[in-house]
PASEBA-1860 file (N, C-alpha, C; in nm, 3 decimals):
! residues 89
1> XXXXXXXX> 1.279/2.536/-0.675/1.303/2.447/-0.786/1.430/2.367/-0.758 ~ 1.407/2.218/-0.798/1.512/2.160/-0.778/1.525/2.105/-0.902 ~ 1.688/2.069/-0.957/1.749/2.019/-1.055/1.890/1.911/-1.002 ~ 1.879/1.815/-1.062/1.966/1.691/-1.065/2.064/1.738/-1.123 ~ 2.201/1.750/-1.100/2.288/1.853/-1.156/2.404/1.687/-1.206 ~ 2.470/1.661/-1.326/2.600/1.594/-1.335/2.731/1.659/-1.275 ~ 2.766/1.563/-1.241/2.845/1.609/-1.118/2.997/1.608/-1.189 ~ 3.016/1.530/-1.321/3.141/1.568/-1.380/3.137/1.757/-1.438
9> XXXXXXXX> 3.014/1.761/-1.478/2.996/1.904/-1.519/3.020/1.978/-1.427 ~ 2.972/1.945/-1.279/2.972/2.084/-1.204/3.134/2.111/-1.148 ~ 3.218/1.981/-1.132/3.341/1.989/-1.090/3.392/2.035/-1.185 ~ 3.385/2.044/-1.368/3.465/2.095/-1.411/3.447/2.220/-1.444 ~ 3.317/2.255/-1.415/3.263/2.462/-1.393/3.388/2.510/-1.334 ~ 3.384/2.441/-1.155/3.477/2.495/-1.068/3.594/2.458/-1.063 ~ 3.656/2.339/-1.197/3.794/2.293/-1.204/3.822/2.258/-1.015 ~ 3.726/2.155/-1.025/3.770/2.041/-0.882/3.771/1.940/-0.933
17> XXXXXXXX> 3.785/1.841/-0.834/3.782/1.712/-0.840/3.702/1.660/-0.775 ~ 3.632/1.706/-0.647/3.507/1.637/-0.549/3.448/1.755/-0.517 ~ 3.372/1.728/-0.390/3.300/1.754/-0.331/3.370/1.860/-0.237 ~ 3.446/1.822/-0.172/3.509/1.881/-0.075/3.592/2.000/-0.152 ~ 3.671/1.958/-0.246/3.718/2.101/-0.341/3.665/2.170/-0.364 ~ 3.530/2.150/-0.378/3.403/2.245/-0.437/3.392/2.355/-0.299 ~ 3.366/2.274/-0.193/3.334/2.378/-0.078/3.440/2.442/-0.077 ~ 3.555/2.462/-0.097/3.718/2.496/-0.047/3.703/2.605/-0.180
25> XXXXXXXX> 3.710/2.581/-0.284/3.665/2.671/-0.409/3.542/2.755/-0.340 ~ 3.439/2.728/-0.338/3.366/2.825/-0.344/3.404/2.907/-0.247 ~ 3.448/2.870/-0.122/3.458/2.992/-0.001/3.537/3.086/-0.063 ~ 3.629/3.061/-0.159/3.745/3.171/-0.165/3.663/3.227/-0.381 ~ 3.593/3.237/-0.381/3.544/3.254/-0.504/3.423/3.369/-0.473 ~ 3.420/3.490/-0.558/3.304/3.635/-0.534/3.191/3.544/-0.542 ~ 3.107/3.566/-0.492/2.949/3.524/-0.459/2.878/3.541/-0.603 ~ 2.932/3.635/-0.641/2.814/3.677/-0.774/2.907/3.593/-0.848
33> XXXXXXXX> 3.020/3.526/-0.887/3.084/3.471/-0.988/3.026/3.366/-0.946 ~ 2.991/3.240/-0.840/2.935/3.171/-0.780/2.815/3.134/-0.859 ~ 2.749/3.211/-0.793/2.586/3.253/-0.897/2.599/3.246/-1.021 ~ 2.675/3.271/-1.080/2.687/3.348/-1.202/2.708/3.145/-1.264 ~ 2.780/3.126/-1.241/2.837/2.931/-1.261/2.729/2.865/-1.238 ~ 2.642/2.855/-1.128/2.526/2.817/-1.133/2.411/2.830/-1.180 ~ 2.394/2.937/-1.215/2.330/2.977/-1.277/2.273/2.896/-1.433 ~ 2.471/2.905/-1.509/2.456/2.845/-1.599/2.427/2.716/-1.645
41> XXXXXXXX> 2.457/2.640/-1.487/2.397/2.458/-1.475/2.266/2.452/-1.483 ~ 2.192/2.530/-1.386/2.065/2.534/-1.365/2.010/2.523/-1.509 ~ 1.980/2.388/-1.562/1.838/2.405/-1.718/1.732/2.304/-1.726 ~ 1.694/2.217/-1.609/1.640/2.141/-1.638/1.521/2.149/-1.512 ~ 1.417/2.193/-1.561/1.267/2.248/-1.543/1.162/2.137/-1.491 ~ 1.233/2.032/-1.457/1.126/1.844/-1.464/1.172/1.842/-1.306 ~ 0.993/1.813/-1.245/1.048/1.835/-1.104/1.126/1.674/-1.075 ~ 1.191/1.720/-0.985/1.290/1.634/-0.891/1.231/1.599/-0.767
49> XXXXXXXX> 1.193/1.459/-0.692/1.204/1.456/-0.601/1.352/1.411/-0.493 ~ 1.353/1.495/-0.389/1.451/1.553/-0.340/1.440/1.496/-0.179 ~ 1.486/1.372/-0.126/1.463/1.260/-0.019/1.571/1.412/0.079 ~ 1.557/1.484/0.165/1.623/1.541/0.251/1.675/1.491/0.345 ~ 1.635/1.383/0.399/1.708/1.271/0.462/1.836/1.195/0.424 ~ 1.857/1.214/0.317/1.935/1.121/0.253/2.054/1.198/0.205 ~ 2.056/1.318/0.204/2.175/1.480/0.194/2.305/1.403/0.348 ~ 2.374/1.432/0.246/2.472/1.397/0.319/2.586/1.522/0.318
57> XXXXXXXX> 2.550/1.610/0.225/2.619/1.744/0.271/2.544/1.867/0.178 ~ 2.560/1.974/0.244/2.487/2.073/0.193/2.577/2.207/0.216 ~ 2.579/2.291/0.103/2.643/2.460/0.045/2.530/2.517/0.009 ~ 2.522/2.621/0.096/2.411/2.741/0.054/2.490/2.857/0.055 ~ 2.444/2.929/-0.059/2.496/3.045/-0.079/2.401/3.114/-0.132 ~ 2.355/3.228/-0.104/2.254/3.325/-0.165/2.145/3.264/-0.164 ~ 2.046/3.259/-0.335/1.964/3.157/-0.339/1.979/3.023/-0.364 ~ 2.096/2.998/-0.343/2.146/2.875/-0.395/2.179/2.756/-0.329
65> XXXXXXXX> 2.144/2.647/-0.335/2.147/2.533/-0.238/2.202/2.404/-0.290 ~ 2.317/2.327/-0.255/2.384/2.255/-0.311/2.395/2.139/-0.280 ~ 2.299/2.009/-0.311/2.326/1.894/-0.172/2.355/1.758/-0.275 ~ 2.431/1.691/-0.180/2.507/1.605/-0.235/2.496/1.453/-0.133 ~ 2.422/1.349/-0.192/2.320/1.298/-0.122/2.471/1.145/-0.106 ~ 2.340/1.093/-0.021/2.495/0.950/0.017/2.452/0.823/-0.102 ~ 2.409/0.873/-0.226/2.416/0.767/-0.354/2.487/0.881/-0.421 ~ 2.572/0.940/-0.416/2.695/1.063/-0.463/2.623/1.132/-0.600
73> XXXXXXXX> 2.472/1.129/-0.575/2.400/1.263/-0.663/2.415/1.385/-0.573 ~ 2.412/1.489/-0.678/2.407/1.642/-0.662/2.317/1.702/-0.711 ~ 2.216/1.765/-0.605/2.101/1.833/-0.666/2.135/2.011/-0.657 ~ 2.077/2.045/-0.752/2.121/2.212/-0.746/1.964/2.273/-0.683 ~ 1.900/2.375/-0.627/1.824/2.404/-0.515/1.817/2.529/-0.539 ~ 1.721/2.611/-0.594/1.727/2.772/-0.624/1.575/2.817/-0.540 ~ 1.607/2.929/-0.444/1.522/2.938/-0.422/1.459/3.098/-0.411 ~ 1.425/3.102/-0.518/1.346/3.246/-0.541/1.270/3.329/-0.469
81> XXXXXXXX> 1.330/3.437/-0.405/1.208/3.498/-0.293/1.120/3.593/-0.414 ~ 1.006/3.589/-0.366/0.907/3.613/-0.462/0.910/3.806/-0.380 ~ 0.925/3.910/-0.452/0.900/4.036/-0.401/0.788/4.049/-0.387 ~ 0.715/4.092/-0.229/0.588/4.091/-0.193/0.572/4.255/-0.227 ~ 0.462/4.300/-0.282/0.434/4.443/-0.287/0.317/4.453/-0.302 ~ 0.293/4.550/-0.188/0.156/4.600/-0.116/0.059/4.649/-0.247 ~ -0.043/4.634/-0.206/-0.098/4.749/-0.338/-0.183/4.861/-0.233 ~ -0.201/4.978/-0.242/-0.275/5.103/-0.182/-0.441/5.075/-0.220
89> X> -0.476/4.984/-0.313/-0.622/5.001/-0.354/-0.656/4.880/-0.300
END
């Protein structure tokens, strides 16, 4: 699932100012607090198309995928591993 994230919102989650603060923040920030911030952006369910060519930088962390394209949108990128389980019958 992808979501079009505002990018004044997400800098002021992580109290940055760009892009580059964001990566510099997150490296030194717990993974699950991470998640936990994204989490709370993540609300908008309307698919996105998402030009991968056009990413001009990208943060992955966990399930989480962060790309920030060269028209200075930010898409947020969750990607759910689905638990495969066998069945015996």
């Amino acid at each position: 699932m992808i979501a079009s994230l505002d990018k004044n919102t997400l800098y002021d989650t992580f109290e940055v100012n760009d892009f580059n603060s964001l990566e510099n923040k997150i490296d030194i920030m717990a993974p699950s607090l991470v998640e936990y911030y994204l989490s709370n952006l993540y609300f908008d369910e309307s698919k996105i198309y998402l030009n991968k060519q056009n990413i001009e930088k990208t943060l992955c962390f966990g399930e989480y995928s962060i790309y920030f394209d060269y028209n200075d949108e930010i898409f947020l990128e969750i990607n759910k591993k689905k638990l495969d389980t066998c069945s015996l019958w």
